[in-house]
C-alpha positions as CSV (number, residue, x, y, z in Angstrom):
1,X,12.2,-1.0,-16.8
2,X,12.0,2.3,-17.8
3,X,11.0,4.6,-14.5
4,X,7.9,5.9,-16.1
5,X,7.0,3.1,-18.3
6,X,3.1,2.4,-19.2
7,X,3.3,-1.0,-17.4
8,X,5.2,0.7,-14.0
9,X,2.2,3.8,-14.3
10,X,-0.3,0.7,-14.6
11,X,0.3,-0.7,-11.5
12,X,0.9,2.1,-9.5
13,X,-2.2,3.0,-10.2
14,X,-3.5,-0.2,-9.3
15,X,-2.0,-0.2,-6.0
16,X,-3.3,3.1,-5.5
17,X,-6.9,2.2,-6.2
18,X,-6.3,-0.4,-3.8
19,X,-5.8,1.9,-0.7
20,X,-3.4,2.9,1.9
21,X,-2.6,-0.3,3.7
22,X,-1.8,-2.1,0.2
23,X,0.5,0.7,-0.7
24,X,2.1,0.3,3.2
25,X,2.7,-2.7,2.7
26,X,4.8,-2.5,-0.3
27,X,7.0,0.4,0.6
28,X,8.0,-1.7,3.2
29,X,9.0,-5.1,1.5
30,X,10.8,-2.6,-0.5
31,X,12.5,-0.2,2.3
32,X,12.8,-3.5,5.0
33,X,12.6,-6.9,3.5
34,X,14.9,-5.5,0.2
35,X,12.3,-6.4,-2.4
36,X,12.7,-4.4,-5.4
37,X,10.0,-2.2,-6.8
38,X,9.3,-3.9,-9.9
39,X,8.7,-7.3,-8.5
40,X,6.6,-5.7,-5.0
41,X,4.6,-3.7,-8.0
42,X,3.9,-7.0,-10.1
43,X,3.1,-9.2,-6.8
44,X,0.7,-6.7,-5.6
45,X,-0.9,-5.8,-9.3
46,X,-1.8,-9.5,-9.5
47,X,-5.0,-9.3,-6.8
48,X,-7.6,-7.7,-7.8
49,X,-8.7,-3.7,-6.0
50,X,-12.2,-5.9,-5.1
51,X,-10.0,-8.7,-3.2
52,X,-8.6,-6.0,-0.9
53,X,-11.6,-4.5,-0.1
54,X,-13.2,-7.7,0.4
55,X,-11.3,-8.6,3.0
56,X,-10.8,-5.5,4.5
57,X,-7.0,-5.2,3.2
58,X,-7.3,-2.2,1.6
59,X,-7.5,0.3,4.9
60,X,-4.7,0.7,7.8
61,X,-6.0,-0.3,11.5
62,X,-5.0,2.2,12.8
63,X,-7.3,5.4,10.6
64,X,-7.6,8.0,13.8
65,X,-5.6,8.4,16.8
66,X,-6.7,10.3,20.0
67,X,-4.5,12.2,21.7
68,X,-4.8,12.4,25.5
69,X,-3.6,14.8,27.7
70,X,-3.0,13.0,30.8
71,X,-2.1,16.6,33.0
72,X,-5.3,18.6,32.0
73,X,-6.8,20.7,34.6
């Protein structure tokens, strides 16, 4: 597929819409599990942006972190 083809813009732009966890998720099948982009991008395209947010799948659990500075006088 060519790298910036209509279809591969499409679906980034899907996955995008869907939020950061979504996005996560794939860049890791890709980097860990050895998935190739293509196929992550098609898998992913096929739910719809309102699934994710339905259930809550379309933000990270972990959205702030507090740092705590245990020797603070």
């Amino acid at each position: 597929m060519n790298p910036r083809s209509p279809r591969r813009q499409r679906l980034v732009a899907h996955l995008h819409a869907a939020g950061p966890r979504p996005v996560l998720e794939l860049l890791l099948e890709v980097a860990v599990d050895g998935a190739t982009l293509d196929a992550a991008l098609e898998r992913y395209g096929e739910i719809p942006v309102s699934v994710y947010r339905a259930i809550a799948a379309d933000t990270l659990p972990v959205e702030k972190l507090a740092v705590i500075d245990g020797d603070a006088a």
